[in-house]
C-alpha positions in Angstrom: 27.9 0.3 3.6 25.5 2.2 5.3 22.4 1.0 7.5 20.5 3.4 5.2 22.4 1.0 2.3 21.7 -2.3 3.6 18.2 -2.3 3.8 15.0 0.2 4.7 13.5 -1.1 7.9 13.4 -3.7 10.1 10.3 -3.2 11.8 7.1 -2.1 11.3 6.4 -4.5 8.6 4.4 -2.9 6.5 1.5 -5.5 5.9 1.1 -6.1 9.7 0.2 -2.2 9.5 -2.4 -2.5 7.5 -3.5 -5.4 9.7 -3.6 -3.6 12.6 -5.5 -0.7 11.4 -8.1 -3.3 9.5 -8.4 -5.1 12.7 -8.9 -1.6 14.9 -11.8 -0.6 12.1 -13.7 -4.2 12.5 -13.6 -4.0 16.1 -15.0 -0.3 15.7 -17.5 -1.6 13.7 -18.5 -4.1 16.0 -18.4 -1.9 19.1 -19.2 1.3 17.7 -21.2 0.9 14.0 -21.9 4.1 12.2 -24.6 4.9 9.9 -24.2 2.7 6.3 -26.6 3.9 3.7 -29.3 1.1 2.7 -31.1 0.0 -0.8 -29.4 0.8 -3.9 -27.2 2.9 -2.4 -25.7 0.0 -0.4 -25.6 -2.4 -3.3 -23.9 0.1 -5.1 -21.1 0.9 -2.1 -20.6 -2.8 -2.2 -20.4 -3.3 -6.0 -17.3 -0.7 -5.8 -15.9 -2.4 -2.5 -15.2 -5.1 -4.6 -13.9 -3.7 -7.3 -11.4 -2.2 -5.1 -10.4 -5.1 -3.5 -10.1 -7.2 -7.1 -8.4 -3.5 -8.3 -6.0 -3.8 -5.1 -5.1 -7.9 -5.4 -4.6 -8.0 -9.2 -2.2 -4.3 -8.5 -0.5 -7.0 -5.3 -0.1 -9.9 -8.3 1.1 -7.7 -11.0 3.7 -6.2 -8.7 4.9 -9.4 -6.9 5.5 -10.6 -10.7 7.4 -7.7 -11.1 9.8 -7.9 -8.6 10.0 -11.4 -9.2 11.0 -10.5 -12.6 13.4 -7.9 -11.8 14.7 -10.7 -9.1 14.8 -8.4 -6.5 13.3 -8.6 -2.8 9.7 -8.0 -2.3 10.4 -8.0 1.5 10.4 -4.5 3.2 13.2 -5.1 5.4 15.5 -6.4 2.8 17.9 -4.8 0.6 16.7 -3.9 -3.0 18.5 -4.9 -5.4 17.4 -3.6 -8.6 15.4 0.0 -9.4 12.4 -0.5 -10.9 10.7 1.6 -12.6 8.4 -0.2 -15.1 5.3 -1.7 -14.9 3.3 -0.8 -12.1 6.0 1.3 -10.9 5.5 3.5 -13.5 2.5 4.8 -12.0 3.7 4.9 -8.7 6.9 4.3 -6.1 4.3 2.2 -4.1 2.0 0.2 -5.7 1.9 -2.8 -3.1 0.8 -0.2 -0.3 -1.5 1.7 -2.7 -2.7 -2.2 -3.6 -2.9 -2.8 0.0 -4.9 0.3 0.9 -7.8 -0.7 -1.8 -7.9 -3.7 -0.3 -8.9 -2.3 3.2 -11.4 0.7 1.7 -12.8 -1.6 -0.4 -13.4 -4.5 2.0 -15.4 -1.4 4.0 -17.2 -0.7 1.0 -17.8 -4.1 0.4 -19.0 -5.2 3.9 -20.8 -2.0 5.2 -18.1 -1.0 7.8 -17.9 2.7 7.6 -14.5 2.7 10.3 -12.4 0.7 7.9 -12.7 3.8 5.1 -10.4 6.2 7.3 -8.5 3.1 8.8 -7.1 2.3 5.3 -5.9 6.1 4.8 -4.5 6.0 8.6 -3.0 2.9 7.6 -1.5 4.8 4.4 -0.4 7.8 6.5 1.3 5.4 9.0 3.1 3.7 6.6 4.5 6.2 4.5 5.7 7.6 8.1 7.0 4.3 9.6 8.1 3.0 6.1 7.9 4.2 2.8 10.7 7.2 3.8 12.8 5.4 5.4 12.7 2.4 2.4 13.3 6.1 0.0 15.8 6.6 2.0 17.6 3.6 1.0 16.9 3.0 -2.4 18.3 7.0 -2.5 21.5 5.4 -0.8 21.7 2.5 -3.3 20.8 3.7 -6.6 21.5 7.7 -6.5 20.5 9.7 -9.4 18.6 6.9 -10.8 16.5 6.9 -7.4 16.1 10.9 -7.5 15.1 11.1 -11.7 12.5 8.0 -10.6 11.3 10.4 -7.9 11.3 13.4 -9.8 9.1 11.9 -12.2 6.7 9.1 -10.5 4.5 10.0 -7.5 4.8 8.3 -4.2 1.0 6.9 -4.2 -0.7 7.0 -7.7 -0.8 8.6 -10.8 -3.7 8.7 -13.0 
């Protein structure tokens, strides 16, 4: 077997990517606050902060659950083994990073820190660069034609 075969990455681990960007915008915020709109306005920023962050946990549950169902690795520097292709997955190739970047826009949205709103889409970019295409490389490795028709068909972020 191949490196590409055996498993997608060993580091960056993605979650500690999204850490590290959330951390960068809070300490932006703290040493360098933008403008945050005030009144309504705010209450209403924050009222869709958090339902992104309860949008991006319940997408993290449902798609824990589903790997556990498929009894394959959650774990981004593991082997997959099993394709799947339901569920969450249906909508998109990544739903625990799309989960994970709803968390961090919507915890900006929630808390009235502007800098975490492009640190979750730096996050994204980062980790579809340092991660997602090298774990596509793999499961294109392990699963073949199966991989490219899932591909073919399902974005890699979010379908509507």
């Amino acid at each position: 077997m191949t490196s590409a075969t055996e498993r997608p990455n060993t580091i960056p681990w993605p979650p500690l990517i999204y850490l590290g960007f959330a951390g960068a915008g809070v300490i932006l915020h703290q040493l360098l606050p933008l403008g945050w709109p005030e009144g309504l306005l705010r209450m209403v920023l924050a009222a869709i902060g958090l339902c992104l962050v309860c949008g991006g946990l319940a997408l993290e549950l449902v798609t824990a659950l589903t790997f556990r169902r498929h009894r394959t690795t959650i774990l981004p520097h593991r082997g997959a083994t099993a394709l799947i292709t339901d569920g969450p997955f249906a909508r998109s190739r990544n739903p625990i990073y799309v989960g994970n970047t709803l968390l961090v826009l919507g915890a900006g949205l929630l808390m009235g820190a502007a800098w975490l709103i492009p640190a979750a889409f730096a996050a994204a970019f980062t980790t579809q660069k340092l991660a997602i295409e090298r774990e596509e490389r793999h499961l294109s490795a392990r699963f073949g034609k199966a991989w490219d028709d899932y591909a073919a068909r399902t974005p890699r972020w979010l379908a509507f």
